[in-house]
Each structure stands twice: as structure tokens, then as C-alpha cells.
C-alpha angles and dihedrals in degrees: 000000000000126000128250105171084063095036096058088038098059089036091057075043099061101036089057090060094049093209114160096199090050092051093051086045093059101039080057094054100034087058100042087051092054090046092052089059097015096131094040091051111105123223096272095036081061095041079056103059086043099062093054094038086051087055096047100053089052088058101028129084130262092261102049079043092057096046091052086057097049093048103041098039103081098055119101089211101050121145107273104213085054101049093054089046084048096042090052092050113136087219099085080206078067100045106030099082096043097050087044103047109005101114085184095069108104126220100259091054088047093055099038091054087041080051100060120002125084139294089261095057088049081052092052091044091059089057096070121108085235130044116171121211097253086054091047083051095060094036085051099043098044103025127101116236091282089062094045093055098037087055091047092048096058104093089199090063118109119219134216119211094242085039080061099037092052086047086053103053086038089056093055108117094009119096103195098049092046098051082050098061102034081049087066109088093202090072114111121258096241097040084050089051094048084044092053093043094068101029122098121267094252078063100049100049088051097046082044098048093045085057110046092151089072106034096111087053099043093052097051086044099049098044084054091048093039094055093047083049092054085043098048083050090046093059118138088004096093104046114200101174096099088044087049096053093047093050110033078062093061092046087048083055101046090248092112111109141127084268092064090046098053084049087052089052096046085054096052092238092154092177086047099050100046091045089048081052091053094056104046086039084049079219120136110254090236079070094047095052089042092053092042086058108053112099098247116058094219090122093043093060087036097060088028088056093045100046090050103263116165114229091248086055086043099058098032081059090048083055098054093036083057099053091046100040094050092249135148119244087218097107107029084098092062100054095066096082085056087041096056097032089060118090129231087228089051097045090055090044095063089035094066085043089052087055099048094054089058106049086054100057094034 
């Protein structure tokens, strides 16, 4: 049993000198003698040390503090008062071991020094073997981008959905970061698509390639996101209102059908054409220009073929999606074996689906 008569005593001792070198000195020898008995010492034997150790890193210098941390961090069984004082130091050398090791820091102490100390101790913080969602919310929330890749990288951290959703905006336009998160396979399907959607096309063959399971899915996804992603860019840049106005008179009038559309389309009235094919599809025109610009033309045939198209309208309309939309002609040949293997009763049937979609998220 130590002794804590002689321990005090030598601690008051050495205070009232004031003597920098002896209160190093002690804090050495106080914590080498608790790591050389660190896992026989009894709870009060611990509280004990605790209590002197406490006394002594309020007194001694940066250094002497940061050799106490390194020494005393990676033992189960460290004295917990200590650990949290340590673990707060402004001198990241102090700090750094214990936020990193010190499996007796609790989780309050880990999130208020998350809250308000600097980017190296949240660096430190993503190091642990164990990272809870409410301290990845903070790290995400506060940390530089170092911080953001070192906490992704740590298989071990638990992420929020808003933790993932906030990693995902702040990926967009960095590779790295990017290739990280959708790496995790703990990332939600929809928060991965939205991810693979922005992300170059190097990151997206590797996260793709690391998922084969969910390629199909990825590809039709994507092409859907990454069309709303070129509309909602566009905006304001396609102006309907005049086409609106032109044709909501002829379906006042009973003159809408798949004939004036084809007429619309024949003209290269582009407005025109999309707005007709809002009507006899009954789909907002925000959902047609979000459809005529994805990259596949799936939902194109599959509205042409519902609302009665015939395959030369249909691909006259893929042409003049394509100079407007900014796509190539390469493939509009190609579109004419789908086109004619869906049928009408199939294409009505998604249709409906499509609207119904629709109507639930307006």
C-alpha cells in the first residue's frame, strides 16, 4: 500500500519550494511509480494517486505535462481526474496522447473538448478505437478537411445521418474525400447515390467497383439525380412561360393532342414541345426538363410511347432534346430497339407510377 502520509508530504514540500526541476522530478517519479503497479492498485489506492498527480500538473511545466500523458494514456486503469484535465490541455503535445488512448475519458469530456478546443485535438479525437455518433457530429461539424478524412477513415467511427449527409455535401468537388465516405459501407444508399452523383468519374469507378452488388441501381439512380442536379443548375436558364401560355390556350380549346405535338416537334419549338408533353403526360414541366436532361433517354421513350408518339416523332424529339440539352446524337439510334420492345400498356403503367410519385413528394 502506498503511502499517502509521505506522498502529500513530499508534494506541500516541494510547492513550497517552488522549484521547477523538483516538481518535474516528482510528477516523474509519482507516475512511474503508478505504471509500475498500475493494474494491482485498488480504487482508492487510484483515487489516490489521482488526487496528487491532479495537484502537481496544475504547478508543473508543458514538457513534464506531456510526458505524464504519454506515459499514463495508454493504461486502462489511469487516473481518471487527470485524464479529463490532460485531455482539455491547450498544448496539443499534452492532449494529444490522452484524446487519442485514454480509454478512461468519458463522452461528455470528449465532446466538450471537440466543442471548443482546436483542429489538432479533433485530430487527435478521430484517432480513438471508438468514436460514437454524437462525437462524429461535432468532428464533422467543426473539423477542416484533415479531420474530415482522418474521421471517415477510422473504420471504428459511428456516423449519424446527418453526420453522413454533412460528409457528403462537404465531398463534393474533393476526390479524396469523396472516395473515403462512399468507401464506408456503413453509408446509406441514398446518401452514397447523392454522393456518386457529384463525384468525378475516377470516384465513381472505384466506389462502384468496390459495390458491385449495387451497380444497376447506382447507374439508373445517379442518371435520375444527376439530371435533377443539371436542371436545378439550368434554372432560370429554359423559360417556359411563353410556351405555357401558347399551349395551355390550345388545351383550353380541345386542340391538344399527340398530333400538335408532333407539329410542335417538326417546328423545333423545343418550349413548346416539352410543355405539350406535360400536358398529355399530365406531369409538371419541372419533371419533363428534369427527365430531357439525364443523360439516358429511358423516361423520354417511356412518356413518348404512353402518350401515343410514333418512333419517327420520338426520335425527331431525342434530336432536338439533344441540341438543346447539350447532348451527343451518337446513341438515338440506338434507342429504337427499347422504344419498340416497350409496350403501350407498360408505358402507361409507369407512367401512372411516375405520377404518383409525384403527387406524394409535391
Amino acid at each position: 500500500m502506498i503511502s499517502s502520509v509521505d506522498l502529500f508530504s513530499e508534494l506541500e514540500h516541494a510547492i513550497a519550494q517552488g522549484s521547477a526541476d523538483r516538481l518535474a522530478d516528482m510528477a516523474r517519479h509519482v507516475g512511474d511509480l503508478f505504471v509500475t503497479a498500475a493494474v494491482r492498485y485498488s480504487d482508492a489506492e487510484i483515487a489516490l494517486f489521482d488526487q496528487i498527480l491532479v495537484r502537481l500538473v496544475a504547478e508543473i511545466e508543458q514538457s513534464a505535462r506531456a510526458l505524464l500523458a504519454a506515459r499514463l494514456a495508454p493504461l486502462a486503469g489511469a487516473p481518471p481526474k487527470l485524464m479529463r484535465i490532460l485531455a482539455s490541455d491547450d498544448a496539443i503535445e499534452v492532449a494529444c496522447p490522452v484524446l487519442a488512448q485514454s480509454e478512461r475519458l468519458d463522452e461528455p469530456t470528449i465532446v466538450a473538448t471537440a466543442r471548443t478546443r482546436s483542429q489538432q485535438h479533433l485530430m487527435a479525437i478521430c484517432r480513438r478505437k471508438q468514436l460514437s455518433e454524437v462525437v462524429t457530429d461535432v468532428l464533422v461539424e467543426r473539423g477542416n478537411r484533415a479531420v474530415l478524412l482522418c474521421a471517415a477513415e477510422n473504420a471504428a467511427a459511428r456516423f449519424s445521418e446527418r453526420g453522413f449527409s454533412t460528409l457528403v455535401t462537404r465531398a463534393d468537388g474533393d476526390d479524396e474525400l469523396a472516395a473515403c465516405v462512399g468507401s464506408r459501407t456503413d453509408v446509406p444508399m441514398h446518401l452514397f447515390l447523392k454522393l456518386l452523383a457529384k463525384a468525378s468519374e475516377t470516384v465513381r469507378a472505384k466506389l462502384e467497383a468496390e459495390n458491385p452488388q449495387a451497380t444497376r441501381e447506382i447507374h439508373r439512380v445517379v442518371a435520375e439525380v444527376a439530371g435533377r442536379i443539371r436542371a436545378e443548375h439550368r434554372a432560370g436558364a429554359r423559360d417556359y412561360a411563353a410556351a405555357q401560355a401558347t399551349v395551355g390556350k390550345l388545351q383550353e380549346a380541345g386542340q391538344l393532342d399527340a398530333s400538335t405535338l408532333e407539329r410542335f416537334i417538326k417546328a423545333g419549338q423545343m418550349e413548346e414541345s416539352a410543355v405539350a408533353l406535360a400536358c398529355l403526360s399530365d406531369l409538371p414541366i419541372a419533371v419533363i426538363d428534369r427527365m430531357l436532361g439525364e443523360e439516358r433517354p429511358d423516361r423520354v421513350l417511356i412518356v413518348a410511347k404512353a402518350v401515343g408518339l410514333s418512333w419517327p416523332t420520338t426520335k425527331a424529339f431525342l434530336r432536338l432534346r439533344a441540341r438543346a440539352f447539350g447532348f451527343g446524337e451518337n446513341d438515338i439510334e440506338q434507342c429504337l430497339a427499347n422504344f419498340e420492345r416497350l409496350k403501350l400498356a407498360t408505358a402507361e403503367q409507369l407512367l401512372r407510377f411516375q405520377r404518383q410519385r409525384e403527387r406524394k413528394t409535391a
